[in-house]
C-alpha positions in Angstrom: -12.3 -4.7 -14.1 -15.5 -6.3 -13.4 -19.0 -3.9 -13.8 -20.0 -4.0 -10.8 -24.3 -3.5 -10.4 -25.8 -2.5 -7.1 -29.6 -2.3 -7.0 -31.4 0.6 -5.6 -31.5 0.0 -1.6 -33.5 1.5 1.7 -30.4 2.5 4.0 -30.7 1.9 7.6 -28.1 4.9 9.1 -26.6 4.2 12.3 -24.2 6.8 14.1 -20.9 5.7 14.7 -18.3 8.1 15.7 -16.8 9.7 13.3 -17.9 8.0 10.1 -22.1 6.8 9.8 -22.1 2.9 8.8 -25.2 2.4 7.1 -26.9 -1.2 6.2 -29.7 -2.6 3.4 -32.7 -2.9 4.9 -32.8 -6.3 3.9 -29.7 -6.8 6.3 -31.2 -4.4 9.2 -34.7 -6.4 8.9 -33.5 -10.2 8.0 -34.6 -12.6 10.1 -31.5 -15.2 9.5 -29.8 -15.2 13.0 -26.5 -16.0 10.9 -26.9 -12.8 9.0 -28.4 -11.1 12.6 -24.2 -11.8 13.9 -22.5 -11.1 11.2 -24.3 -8.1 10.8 -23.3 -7.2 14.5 -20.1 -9.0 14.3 -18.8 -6.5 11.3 -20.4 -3.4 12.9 -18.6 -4.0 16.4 -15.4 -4.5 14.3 -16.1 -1.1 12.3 -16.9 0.6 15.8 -13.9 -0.7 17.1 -11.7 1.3 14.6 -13.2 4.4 15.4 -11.6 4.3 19.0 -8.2 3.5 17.2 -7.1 0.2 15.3 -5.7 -1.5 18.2 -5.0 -4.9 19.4 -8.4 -5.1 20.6 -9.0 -5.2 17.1 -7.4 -8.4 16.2 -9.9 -10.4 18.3 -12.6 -9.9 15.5 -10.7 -11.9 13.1 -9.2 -15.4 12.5 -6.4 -17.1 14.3 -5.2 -18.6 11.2 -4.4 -14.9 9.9 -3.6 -13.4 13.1 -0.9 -15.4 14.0 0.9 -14.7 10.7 0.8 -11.1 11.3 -2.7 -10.6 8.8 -5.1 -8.5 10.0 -7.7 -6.4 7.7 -5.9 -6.3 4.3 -8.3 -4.3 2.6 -8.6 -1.1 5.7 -4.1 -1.5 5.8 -4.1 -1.1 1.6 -6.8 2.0 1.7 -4.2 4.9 2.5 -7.0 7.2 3.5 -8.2 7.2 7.6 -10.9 4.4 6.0 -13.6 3.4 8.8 -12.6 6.9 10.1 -14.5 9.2 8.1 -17.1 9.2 5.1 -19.8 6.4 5.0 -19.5 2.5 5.1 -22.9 1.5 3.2 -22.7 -2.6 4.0 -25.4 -3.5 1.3 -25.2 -7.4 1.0 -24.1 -10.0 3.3 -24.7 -13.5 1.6 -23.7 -17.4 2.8 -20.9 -18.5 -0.3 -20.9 -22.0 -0.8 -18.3 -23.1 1.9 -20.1 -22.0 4.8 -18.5 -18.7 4.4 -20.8 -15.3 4.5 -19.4 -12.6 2.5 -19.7 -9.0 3.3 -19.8 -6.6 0.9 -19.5 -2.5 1.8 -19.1 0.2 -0.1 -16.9 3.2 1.3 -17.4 7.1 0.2 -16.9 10.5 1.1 -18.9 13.7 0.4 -22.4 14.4 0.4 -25.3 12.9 -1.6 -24.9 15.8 -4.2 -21.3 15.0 -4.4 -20.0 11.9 -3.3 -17.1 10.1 -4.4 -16.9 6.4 -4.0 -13.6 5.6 -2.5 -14.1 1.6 -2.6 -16.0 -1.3 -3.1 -14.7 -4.2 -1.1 -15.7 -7.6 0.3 -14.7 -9.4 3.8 -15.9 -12.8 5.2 -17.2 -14.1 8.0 -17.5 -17.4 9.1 -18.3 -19.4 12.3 -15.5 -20.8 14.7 -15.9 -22.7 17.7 -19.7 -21.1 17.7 -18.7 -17.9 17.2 -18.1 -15.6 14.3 -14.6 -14.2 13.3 -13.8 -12.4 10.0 -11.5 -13.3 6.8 -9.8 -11.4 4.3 -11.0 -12.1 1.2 -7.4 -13.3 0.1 -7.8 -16.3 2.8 -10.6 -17.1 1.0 -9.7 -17.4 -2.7 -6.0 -18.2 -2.3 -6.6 -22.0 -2.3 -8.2 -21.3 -5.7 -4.4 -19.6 -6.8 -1.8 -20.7 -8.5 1.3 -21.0 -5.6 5.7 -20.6 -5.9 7.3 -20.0 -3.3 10.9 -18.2 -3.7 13.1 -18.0 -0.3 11.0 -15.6 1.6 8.1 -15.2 -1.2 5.2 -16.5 -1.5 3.7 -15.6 -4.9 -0.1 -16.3 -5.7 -1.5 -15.5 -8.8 -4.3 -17.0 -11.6 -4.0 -19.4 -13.7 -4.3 -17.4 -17.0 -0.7 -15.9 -15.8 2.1 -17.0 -16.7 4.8 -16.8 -13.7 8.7 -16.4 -14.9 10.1 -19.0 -12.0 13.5 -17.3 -13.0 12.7 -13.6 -12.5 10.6 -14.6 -9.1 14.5 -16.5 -8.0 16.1 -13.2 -8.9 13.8 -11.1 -7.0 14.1 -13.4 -4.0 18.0 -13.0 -4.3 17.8 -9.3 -4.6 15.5 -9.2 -1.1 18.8 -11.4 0.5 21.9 -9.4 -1.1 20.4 -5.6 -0.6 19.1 -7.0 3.0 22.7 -8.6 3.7 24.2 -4.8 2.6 22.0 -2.8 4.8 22.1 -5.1 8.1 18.6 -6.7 7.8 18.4 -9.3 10.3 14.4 -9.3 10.1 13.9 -12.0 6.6 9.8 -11.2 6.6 8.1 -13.5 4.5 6.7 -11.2 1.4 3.2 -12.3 -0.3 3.4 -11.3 -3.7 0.1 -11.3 -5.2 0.1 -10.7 -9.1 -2.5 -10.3 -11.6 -2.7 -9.9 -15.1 -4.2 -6.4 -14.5 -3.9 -4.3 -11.0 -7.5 -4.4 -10.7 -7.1 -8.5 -10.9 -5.0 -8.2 -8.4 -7.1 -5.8 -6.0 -10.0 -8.2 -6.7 -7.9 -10.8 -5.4 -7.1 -9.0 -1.7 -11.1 -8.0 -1.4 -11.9 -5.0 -3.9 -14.4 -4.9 -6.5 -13.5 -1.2 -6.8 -10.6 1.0 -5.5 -9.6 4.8 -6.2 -5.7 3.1 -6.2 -6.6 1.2 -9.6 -4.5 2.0 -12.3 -4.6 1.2 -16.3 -0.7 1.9 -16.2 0.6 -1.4 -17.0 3.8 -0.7 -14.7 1.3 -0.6 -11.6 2.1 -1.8 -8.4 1.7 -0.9 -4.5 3.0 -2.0 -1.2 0.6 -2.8 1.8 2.5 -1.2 4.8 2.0 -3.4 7.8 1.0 -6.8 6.1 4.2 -6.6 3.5 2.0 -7.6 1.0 3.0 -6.7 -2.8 0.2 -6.5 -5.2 1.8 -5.8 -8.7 1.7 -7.5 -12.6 4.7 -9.0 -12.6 6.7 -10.7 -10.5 9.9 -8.6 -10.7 8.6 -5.1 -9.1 12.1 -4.2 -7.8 10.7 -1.0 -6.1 8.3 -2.6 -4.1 11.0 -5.6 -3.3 13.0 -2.9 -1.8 10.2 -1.0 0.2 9.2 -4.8 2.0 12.7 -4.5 3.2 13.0 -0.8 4.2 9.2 -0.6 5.6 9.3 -2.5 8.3 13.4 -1.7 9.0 12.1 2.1 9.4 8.8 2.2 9.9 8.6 5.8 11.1 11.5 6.8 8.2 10.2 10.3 5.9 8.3 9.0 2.7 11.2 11.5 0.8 14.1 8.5 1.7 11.6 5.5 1.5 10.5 6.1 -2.0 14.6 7.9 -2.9 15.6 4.5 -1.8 13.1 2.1 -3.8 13.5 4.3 -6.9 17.6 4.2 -6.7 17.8 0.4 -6.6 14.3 -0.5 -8.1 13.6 2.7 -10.3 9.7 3.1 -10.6 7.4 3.4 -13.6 9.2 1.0 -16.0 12.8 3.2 -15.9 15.5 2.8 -14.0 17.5 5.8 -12.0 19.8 6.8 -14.1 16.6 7.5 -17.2 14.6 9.0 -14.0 17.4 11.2 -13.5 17.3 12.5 -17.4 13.7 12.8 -17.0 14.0 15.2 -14.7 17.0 17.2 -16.1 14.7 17.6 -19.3 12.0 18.5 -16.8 14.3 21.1 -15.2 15.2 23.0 -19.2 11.7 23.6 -19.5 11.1 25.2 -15.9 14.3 27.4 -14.9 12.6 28.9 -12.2 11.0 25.4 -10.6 11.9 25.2 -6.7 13.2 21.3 -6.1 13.3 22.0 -2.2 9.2 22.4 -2.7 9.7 18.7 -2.1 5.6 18.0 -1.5 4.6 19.9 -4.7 6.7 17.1 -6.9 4.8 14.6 -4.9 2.7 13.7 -7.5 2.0 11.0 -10.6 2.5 12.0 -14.2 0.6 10.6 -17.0 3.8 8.1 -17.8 3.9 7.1 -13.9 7.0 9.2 -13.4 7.1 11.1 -9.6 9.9 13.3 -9.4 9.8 13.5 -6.0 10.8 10.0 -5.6 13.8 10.9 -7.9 14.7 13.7 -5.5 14.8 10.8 -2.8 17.0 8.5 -5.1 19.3 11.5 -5.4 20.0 12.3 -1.7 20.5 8.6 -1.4 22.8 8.7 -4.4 24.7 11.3 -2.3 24.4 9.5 0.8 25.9 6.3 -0.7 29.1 7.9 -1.9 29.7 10.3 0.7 29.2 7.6 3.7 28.4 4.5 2.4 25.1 2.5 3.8 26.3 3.8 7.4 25.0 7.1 6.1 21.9 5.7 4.1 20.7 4.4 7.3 21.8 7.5 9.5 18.6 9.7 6.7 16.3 7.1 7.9 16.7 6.8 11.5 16.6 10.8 11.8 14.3 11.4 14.7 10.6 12.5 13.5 9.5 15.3 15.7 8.3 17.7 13.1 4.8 17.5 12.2 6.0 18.9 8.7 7.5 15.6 7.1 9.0 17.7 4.8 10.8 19.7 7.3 11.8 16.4 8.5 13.1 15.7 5.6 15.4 18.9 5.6 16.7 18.5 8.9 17.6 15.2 8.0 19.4 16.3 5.1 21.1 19.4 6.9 22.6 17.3 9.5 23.7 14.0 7.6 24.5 15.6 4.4 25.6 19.0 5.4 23.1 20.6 3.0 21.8 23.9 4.3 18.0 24.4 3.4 18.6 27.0 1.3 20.8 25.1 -0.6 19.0 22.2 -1.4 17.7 23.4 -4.8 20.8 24.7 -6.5 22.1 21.4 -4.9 19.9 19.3 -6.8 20.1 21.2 -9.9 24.0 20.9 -10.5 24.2 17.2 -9.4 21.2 16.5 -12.2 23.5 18.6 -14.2 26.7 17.0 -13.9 25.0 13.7 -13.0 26.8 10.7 -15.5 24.8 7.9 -14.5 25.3 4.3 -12.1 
């Protein structure tokens, strides 16, 4: 990832809502009436999200990426409330050399004595019809990508990467046959943005900096909303699976989403069935572990693994050969109206599955037990 060096800046602070947006003072004091709306242009937009990101929001950007369904990449791939809370320091805004004015912003939480910088991230402006509207930075730099298109894919990536045309065919095919299974009517168009690193491929949608960088060379992430895959290779099965399920379910409980990527994509290099043994092994050296704690699994381990999402895969697994896809689809469309997705998740399970809540553990525990493998 690229060092990234900010000089020491006056900060303007100016309330709004929830959050404080704060600007250089060479930006607050410039004279360049370019710089003048920009400046105004991003901090309506910023405003804006405060009141909720609405459609009133789209009119700040392009119509080139608005009518493709594109809105702000960068605020859709931050999972935090970004622009909701924390500050938004805008310390540069600069004319690039094609008449575009680039905008960059650090975001952070906390205090001065202990902040934590959550991103560092560039948009563009530039001017349309005499007024300003914004760009993603991937608008921007795409032209300068390498380009395949697969079916429904659209992979961009650099030139020092080397793209396996036969594994980006496959992956296509995959998104058709598991969408064919499942009833998927909807074929979205998936923009699969690779790099050699994930932080290449951050810097490619905006970010300088972002807390969701990973050395893991396995990494990859879904942008919910803009079905956008950022990844470092082209055949992330996982995230193949969640740009079909996502928009399918959008409301669906995280437990099935992820149980349903893991089962036919697997996640962290391994496949289901070595998820499965992972967790068994997991299970030998803690007896007394609860697995209907479903929210204290929810978390990374040093080799990538989650077993919560192999908990998902499992009730899938059980869905699948106790009902078929009917069944699979019956978890997802269980009504959300439990704040607690968790107990969500349970009702879900009691009702579909016939798995009482306080059987879900020994439940899981004998089918990792006796479980042979797909």
């Amino acid at each position: 990832m690229k060092r990234i060096i900010i000089s020491v800046l006056i900060i303007i602070p100016l309330s709004v809502w929830g959050q404080k947006i704060t600007f250089s003072s060479d930006i607050q004091y410039t004279h360049d009436s370019s710089i003048v709306q920009v400046r105004e242009l991003w901090k309506a937009y910023v405003t804006n999200c405060q009141k909720g990101f609405d459609k009133s929001s789209f009119d700040y950007w392009n119509k080139y990426e608005t009518e493709q369904g594109f809105t702000d990449i960068v605020k859709a791939a931050i999972t935090l409330p970004s622009y909701l809370n924390g500050e938004l320091a805008v310390f540069n805004i600069k004319k690039t050399d094609n008449d575009y004015y680039r905008i960059r912003n650090i975001w952070s939480m906390g205090d001065t004595n202990s902040k934590s910088y959550l991103a560092i991230f560039n948009v563009f402006a530039k001017k349309t019809n005499s007024v300003y509207k914004l760009y993603n930075n991937f608008y921007v730099v795409k032209q300068k990508l390498q380009h395949y298109q697969a079916d429904n894919f659209d992979y961009y990536y650099p030139s020092t990467y080397s793209l396996n045309s036969q594994k980006a065919n496959q992956m296509a095919e995959l998104y058709s046959k598991i969408s064919l299974l499942y009833g998927n009517t909807d074929k979205r168009k998936v923009i699969y943005i690779i790099g050699n690193s994930l932080d290449e491929a951050n810097n490619i949608i905006g970010f300088d900096y972002t807390i969701m960088s990973s050395s893991f060379p396995d990494a990859a992430y879904i942008i919910k909303g803009q079905n956008i895959i950022l990844a470092t290779r082209e055949d992330k099965m996982h995230e193949i699976i969640h740009s079909i399920f996502m928009p399918m379910f959008p409301e669906s409980n995280s437990l099935f989403q992820e149980g349903i990527a893991t089962y036919y994509g697997g996640s962290a290099g391994q496949n289901y069935s070595l998820l499965v043994d992972q967790l068994r092994k997991m299970i030998i050296n803690n007896p007394d572990i609860d697995l209907s704690k479903f929210d204290d699994l929810d978390k990374v381990l040093d080799n990538g693994t989650n077993y919560f999402y192999t908990i998902g895969a499992i009730f899938i697994d059980y869905a699948l050969k106790n009902g078929g896809t009917k069944k699979v689809k019956a978890l997802f469309q269980y009504p959300i109206a439990n704040p607690n997705p968790s107990d969500n998740a349970i009702s879900a399970i009691k009702k579909e599955l016939g798995i009482e809540k306080n059987q879900i553990d020994s439940f899981l525990k004998k089918y990792i037990q006796n479980f042979k493998g797909t």
